[in-house]
BAVEX-933487 format. One line per 10 residues: number of its first residue (from 1); for each residue x, y, z of C-alpha. Coordinates in pm, whole numbers, plus 50000, padded with zeros to 5 digits. Example, Ala and Ser with C-alpha at 12.3 -4.5 7.8 and 13.67 -1.06 7.14 Angstrom:
% residues 2
1) 51230:49550:50780 ~ 51367:49894:50714
This chain:
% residues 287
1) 50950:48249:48814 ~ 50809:48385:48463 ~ 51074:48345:48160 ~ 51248:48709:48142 ~ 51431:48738:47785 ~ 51799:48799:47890 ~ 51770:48651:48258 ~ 51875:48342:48349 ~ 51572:48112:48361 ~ 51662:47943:48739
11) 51860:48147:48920 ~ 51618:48385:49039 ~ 51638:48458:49498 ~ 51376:48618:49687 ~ 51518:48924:49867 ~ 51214:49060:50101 ~ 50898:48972:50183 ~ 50675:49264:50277 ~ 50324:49228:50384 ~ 50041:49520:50327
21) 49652:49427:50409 ~ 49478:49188:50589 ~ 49105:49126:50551 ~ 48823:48936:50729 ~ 48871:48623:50594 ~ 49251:48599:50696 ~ 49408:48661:50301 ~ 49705:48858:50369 ~ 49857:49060:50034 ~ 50206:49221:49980
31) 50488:49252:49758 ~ 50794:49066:49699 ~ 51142:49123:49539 ~ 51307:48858:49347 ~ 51640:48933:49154 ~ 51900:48697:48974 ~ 52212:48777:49178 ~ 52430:48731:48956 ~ 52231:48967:48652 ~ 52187:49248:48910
41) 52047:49530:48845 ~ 51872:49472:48551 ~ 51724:49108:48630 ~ 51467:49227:48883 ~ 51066:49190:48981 ~ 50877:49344:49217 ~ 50567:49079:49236 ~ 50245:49128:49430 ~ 50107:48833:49646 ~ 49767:48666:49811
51) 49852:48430:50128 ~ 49521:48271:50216 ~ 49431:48174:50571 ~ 49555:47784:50529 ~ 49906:47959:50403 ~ 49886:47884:50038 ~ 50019:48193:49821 ~ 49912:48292:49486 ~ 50162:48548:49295 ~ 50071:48808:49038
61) 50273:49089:48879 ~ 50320:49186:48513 ~ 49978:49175:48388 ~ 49973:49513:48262 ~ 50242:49731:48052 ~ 50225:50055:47902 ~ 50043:50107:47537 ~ 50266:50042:47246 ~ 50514:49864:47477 ~ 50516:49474:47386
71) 50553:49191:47666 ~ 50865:49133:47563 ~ 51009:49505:47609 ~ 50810:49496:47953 ~ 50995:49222:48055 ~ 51321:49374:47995 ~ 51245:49698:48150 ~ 51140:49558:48465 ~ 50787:49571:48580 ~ 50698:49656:48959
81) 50383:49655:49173 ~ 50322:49880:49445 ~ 50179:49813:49730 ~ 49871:49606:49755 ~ 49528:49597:49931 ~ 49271:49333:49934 ~ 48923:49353:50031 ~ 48632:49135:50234 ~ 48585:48986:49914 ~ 48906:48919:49780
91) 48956:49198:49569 ~ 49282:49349:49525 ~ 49395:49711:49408 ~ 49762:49846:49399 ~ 49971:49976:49112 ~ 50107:49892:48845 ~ 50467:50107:48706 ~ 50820:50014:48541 ~ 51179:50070:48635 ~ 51152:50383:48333
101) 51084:50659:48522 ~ 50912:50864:48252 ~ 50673:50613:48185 ~ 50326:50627:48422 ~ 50226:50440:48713 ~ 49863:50288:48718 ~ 49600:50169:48942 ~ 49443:49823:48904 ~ 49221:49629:49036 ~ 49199:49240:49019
111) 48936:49044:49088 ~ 48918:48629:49294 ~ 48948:48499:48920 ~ 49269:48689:48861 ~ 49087:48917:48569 ~ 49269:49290:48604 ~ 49140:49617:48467 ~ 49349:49919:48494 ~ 49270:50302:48573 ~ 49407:50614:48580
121) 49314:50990:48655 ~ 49336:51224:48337 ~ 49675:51472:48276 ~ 49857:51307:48558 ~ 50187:51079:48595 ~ 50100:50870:48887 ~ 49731:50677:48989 ~ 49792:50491:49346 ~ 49508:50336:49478 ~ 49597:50263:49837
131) 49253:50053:50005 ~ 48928:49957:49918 ~ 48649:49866:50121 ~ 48365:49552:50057 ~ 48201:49798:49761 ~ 48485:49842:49563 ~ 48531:50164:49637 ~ 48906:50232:49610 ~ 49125:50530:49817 ~ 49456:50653:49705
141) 49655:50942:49596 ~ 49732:51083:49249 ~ 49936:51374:49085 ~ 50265:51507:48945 ~ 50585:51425:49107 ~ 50572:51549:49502 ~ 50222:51698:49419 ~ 49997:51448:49550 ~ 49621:51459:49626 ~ 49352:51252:49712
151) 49080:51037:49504 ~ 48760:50812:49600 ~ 48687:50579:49291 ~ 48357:50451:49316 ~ 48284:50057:49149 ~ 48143:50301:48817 ~ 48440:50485:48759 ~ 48352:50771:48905 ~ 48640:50960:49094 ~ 48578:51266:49334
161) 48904:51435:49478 ~ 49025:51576:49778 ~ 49314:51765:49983 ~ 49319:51792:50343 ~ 49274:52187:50421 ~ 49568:52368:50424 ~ 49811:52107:50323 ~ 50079:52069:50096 ~ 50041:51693:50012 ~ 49729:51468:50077
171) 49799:51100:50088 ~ 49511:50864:50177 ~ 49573:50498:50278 ~ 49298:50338:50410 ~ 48897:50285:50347 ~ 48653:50203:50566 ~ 48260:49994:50442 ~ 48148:50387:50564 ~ 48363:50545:50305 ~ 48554:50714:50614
181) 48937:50806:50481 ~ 49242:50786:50633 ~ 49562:50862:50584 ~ 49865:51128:50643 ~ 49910:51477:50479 ~ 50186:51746:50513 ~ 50079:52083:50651 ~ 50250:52404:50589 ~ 50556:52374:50841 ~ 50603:52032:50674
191) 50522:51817:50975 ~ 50365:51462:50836 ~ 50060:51435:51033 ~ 49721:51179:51043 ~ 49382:51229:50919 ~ 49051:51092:50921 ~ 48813:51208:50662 ~ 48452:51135:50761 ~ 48204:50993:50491 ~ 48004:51380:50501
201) 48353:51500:50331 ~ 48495:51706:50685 ~ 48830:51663:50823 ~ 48950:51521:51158 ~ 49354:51561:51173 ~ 49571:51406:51445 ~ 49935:51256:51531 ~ 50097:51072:51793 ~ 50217:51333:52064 ~ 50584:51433:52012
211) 50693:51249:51728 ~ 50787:51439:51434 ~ 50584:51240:51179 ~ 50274:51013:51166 ~ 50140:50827:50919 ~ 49803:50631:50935 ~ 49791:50323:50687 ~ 49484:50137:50742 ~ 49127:50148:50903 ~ 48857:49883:51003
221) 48468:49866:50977 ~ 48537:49944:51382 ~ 48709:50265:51298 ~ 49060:50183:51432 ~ 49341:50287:51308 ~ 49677:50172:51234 ~ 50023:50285:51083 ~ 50379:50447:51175 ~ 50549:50699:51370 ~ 50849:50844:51376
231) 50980:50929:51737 ~ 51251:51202:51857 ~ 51538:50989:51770 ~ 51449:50890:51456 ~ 51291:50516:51469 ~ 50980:50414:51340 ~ 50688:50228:51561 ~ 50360:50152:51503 ~ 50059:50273:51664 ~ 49649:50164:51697
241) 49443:50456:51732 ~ 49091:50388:51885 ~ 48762:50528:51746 ~ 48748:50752:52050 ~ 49092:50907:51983 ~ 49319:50689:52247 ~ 49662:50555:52059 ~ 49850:50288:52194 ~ 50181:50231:52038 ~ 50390:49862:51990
251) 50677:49745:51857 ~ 50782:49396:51713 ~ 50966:49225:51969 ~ 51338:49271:51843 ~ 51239:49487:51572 ~ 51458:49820:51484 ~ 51185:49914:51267 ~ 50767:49862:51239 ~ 50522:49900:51034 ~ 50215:49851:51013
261) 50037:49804:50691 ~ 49700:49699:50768 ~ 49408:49598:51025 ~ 49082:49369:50987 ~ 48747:49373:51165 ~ 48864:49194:51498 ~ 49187:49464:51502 ~ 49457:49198:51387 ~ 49740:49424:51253 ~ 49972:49303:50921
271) 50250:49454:50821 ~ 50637:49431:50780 ~ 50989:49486:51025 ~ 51347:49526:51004 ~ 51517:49297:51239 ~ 51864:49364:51398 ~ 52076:49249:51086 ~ 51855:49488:50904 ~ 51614:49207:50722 ~ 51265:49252:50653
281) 50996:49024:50772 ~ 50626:49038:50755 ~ 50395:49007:51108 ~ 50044:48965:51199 ~ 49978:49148:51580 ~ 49657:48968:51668 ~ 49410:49167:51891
């Protein structure tokens, strides 16, 4: 663990492990928490992490802070990264924010060498990229507060936005090598529902039969779908929706709650579940 001024230097624990993409190659990213327990809450970080196929992890976290706020000041505020997505070519994109809410969250993008450059839309509090495909083109949402929309960033720079019609919230998650979106949105009766935007810029919406929310989270170069659901009681699954609209739903054996983050080209899903004593644990569903 990295030297944090006022934080003991050894007596850091690992508190979850969750795990958020998967691509070709087998390199699984996510996020992890690791706290000093007895310095709680203020000795905290929220690290991002690479597993590759043979199980060796790389960590990264804490590479970027806000302008005119030194490494030192960082370090005591608490730096987090958000959710992470990695690429057929090891690329990964996420965000980057602090434990100060008033100060913004960012988008990055790190390269196989561990070189980051950071982004953000103009005029807004919040850039996060969510996926990005084998061009480097990045997905994600962006906005004030609850007012979230959608963004494609191309490898220039160049951004073009998006809401699904007649929502209230657009939140993409997912990229395919087509540039086909998806993601979840909330329409006017505030249901949380799924959508699939196609590459020509129109707008297939879905969800999973009765349940009261559904949220897509990642696509494949095949066009399948994964993510969560929420059923009539109140429990979370997962689901894999098939390019020709058939959803089959799963569960973690064991699990009271699962999620899944992520899906590669031969449809193994990664993601993360809460086990009976209410743990979290990160799984790979291969197809």
């Amino acid at each position: 663990m990295q030297n944090v001024p006022g934080c003991p230097v050894s007596d850091w624990k690992i508190y979850f492990t969750t795990a958020t993409d998967i691509n070709i190659h087998g390199e699984v990213v996510g996020r992890y928490l690791q706290a000093s327990p007895t310095e709680l809450p203020n000795c905290t970080r929220l690290r991002g992490f690479i597993r590759s196929r043979s199980g060796t992890f790389t960590t990264f976290g804490g590479e970027w802070w806000p302008d005119g706020l030194s490494q030192e000041s960082a370090d005591q505020t608490g730096l987090a990264t958000g959710n992470v997505a990695v690429n057929a070519h090891g690329q990964i994109t996420g965000w980057y924010g602090t434990d100060n809410g008033g100060l913004p969250v960012v988008g990055f993008l790190r390269k196989p060498n561990g070189k980051v450059s950071t982004f953000m839309l103009p005029d807004v509090l919040s850039t996060v990229p969510t996926s990005s495909n084998a061009f480097g083109v990045i997905t994600g949402s962006y906005g004030q507060g609850i007012t979230q929309h959608g963004f494609m960033r191309i490898p220039n720079g160049q951004i073009v936005t998006f809401d699904v019609p007649s929502s209230t919230r657009t939140n993409p998650t997912g990229i395919d090598l087509l540039c086909n979106i998806t993601g979840y949105y909330l329409d006017t009766s505030s249901h949380v529902r799924g959508f699939l935007r196609k590459c020509n810029g129109t707008f297939l919406t879905f969800d999973t039969g009765s349940s009261g929310q559904t949220m897509p989270l990642a696509i494949n170069a095949a066009g399948q779908i994964t993510g969560t659901y929420l059923d009539s009681v109140f429990q979370y699954h997962g689901f894999l929706r098939d390019p020709d609209g058939t959803i089959s739903l799963f569960d973690v054996p064991g699990a009271i709650y699962t999620s899944p983050t992520g899906i590669n080209l031969f449809g193994d899903v990664v993601g993360w579940y809460t086990d009976a004593r209410g743990q979290a644990h990160g799984f790979i569903r291969q197809h």
